[in-house]
C-alpha positions, 0 to 999 in steps of 0.5 A: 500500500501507498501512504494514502491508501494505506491511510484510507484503510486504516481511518475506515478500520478504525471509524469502525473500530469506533477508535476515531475521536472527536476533538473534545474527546482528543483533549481530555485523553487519556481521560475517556467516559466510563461508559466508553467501550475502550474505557478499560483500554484507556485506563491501561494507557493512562497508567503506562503515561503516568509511568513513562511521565515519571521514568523522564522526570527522574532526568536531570534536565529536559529531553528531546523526545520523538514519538513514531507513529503519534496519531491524533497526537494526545501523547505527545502532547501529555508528555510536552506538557508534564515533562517539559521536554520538547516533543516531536510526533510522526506520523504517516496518517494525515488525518489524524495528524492534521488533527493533532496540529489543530488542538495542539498547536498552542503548546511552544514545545511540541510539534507534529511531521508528516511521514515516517522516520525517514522523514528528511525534516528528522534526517540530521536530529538526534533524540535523547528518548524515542518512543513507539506507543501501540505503534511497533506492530505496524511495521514488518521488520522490527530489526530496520525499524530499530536499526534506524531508530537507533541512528537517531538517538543521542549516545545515552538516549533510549528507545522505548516501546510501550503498549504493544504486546511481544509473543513467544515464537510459537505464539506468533502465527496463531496471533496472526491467523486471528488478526486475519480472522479479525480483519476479515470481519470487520471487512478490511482484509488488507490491514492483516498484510499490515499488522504485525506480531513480534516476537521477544526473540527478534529483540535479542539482536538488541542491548535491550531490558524489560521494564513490564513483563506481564507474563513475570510471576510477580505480576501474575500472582499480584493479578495486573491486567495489563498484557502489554510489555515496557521495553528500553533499547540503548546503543 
C-alpha cells in the first residue's frame, strides 16, 4: 500500500473500530467516559503515561523526545506538557495528524511531521528518548525499524516501546491467523498484510531490558491486567 491508501484503510478500520475521536474527546485523553467501550483500554494507557511521565522526570534536565507513529497526537502532547521536554510526533496518517496540529498547536514545545522516520525534516536530529506507543506492530521488520531508530538517538538516549504486546515464537502465527480472522470481519482484509506480531526473540539482536513483563510471576500472582510489555533499547 501507498501512504494514502494505506491511510484510507486504516481511518475506515478504525471509524469502525469506533477508535476515531472527536476533538473534545482528543483533549481530555487519556481521560475517556466510563461508559466508553475502550474505557478499560484507556485506563491501561493512562497508567503506562503516568509511568513513562515519571521514568523522564527522574532526568536531570529536559529531553528531546520523538514519538513514531503519534496519531491524533494526545501523547505527545501529555508528555510536552508534564515533562517539559520538547516533543516531536510522526506520523504517516494525515488525518489524524492534521488533527493533532489543530488542538495542539498552542503548546511552544511540541510539534507534529508528516511521514515516517525517514522523514528528511528528522534526517540530521538526534533524540535523547524515542518512543513507539501501540505503534511497533505496524511495521514488518522490527530489526530496520530499530536499526534506524537507533541512528537517531543521542549516545545515552533510549528507545522505548510501550503498549504493544511481544509473543513467544510459537505464539506468533496463531496471533496472526486471528488478526486475519479479525480483519476479515470487520471487512478490511488488507490491514492483516499490515499488522504485525513480534516476537521477544527478534529483540535479542538488541542491548535491550524489560521494564513490564506481564507474563513475570510477580505480576501474575499480584493479578495486573495489563498484557502489554515496557521495553528500553540503548546503543
Amino acid at each position: 500500500m501507498t501512504d494514502d491508501i494505506f491511510t484510507s484503510t486504516y481511518t475506515g478500520l478504525r471509524k469502525r473500530e469506533g477508535r476515531v475521536y472527536s476533538d473534545a474527546e482528543v483533549l481530555m485523553l487519556p481521560d475517556i467516559d466510563p461508559s466508553h467501550q475502550y474505557y478499560r483500554e484507556w485506563q491501561l494507557r493512562k497508567n503506562s503515561c503516568k509511568k513513562l511521565v515519571q521514568y523522564i522526570n527522574k532526568k536531570e534536565s529536559g529531553l528531546n523526545i520523538l514519538e513514531i507513529g503519534c496519531g491524533n497526537g494526545w501523547l505527545s502532547a501529555q508528555l510536552a506538557i508534564e515533562t517539559k521536554s520538547n516533543v516531536t510526533g510522526v506520523d504517516i496518517n494525515i488525518v489524524e495528524l492534521e488533527q493533532a496540529q489543530k488542538l495542539f498547536q498552542q503548546i511552544p514545545n511540541l510539534n507534529f511531521i508528516e511521514g515516517d522516520i525517514d522523514a528528511t525534516k528528522l534526517s540530521d536530529k538526534k533524540f535523547d528518548l524515542i518512543l513507539f506507543a501501540a505503534s511497533i506492530q505496524y511495521f514488518e521488520s522490527l530489526k530496520n525499524i530499530l536499526d534506524k531508530a537507533l541512528q537517531h538517538l543521542t549516545p545515552e538516549g533510549e528507545i522505548h516501546i510501550v503498549d504493544s504486546k511481544f509473543y513467544p515464537i510459537h505464539d506468533a502465527v496463531l496471533a496472526q491467523e486471528r488478526s486475519h480472522q479479525y480483519y476479515q470481519l470487520l471487512g478490511f482484509p488488507e490491514m492483516s498484510d499490515h499488522y504485525f506480531h513480534h516476537t521477544l526473540e527478534e529483540l535479542k539482536a538488541f542491548n535491550y531490558r524489560v521494564l513490564y513483563n506481564p507474563s513475570s510471576w510477580t505480576n501474575k500472582i499480584l493479578l495486573k491486567k495489563n498484557p502489554f510489555y515496557w521495553i528500553v533499547i540503548k546503543k
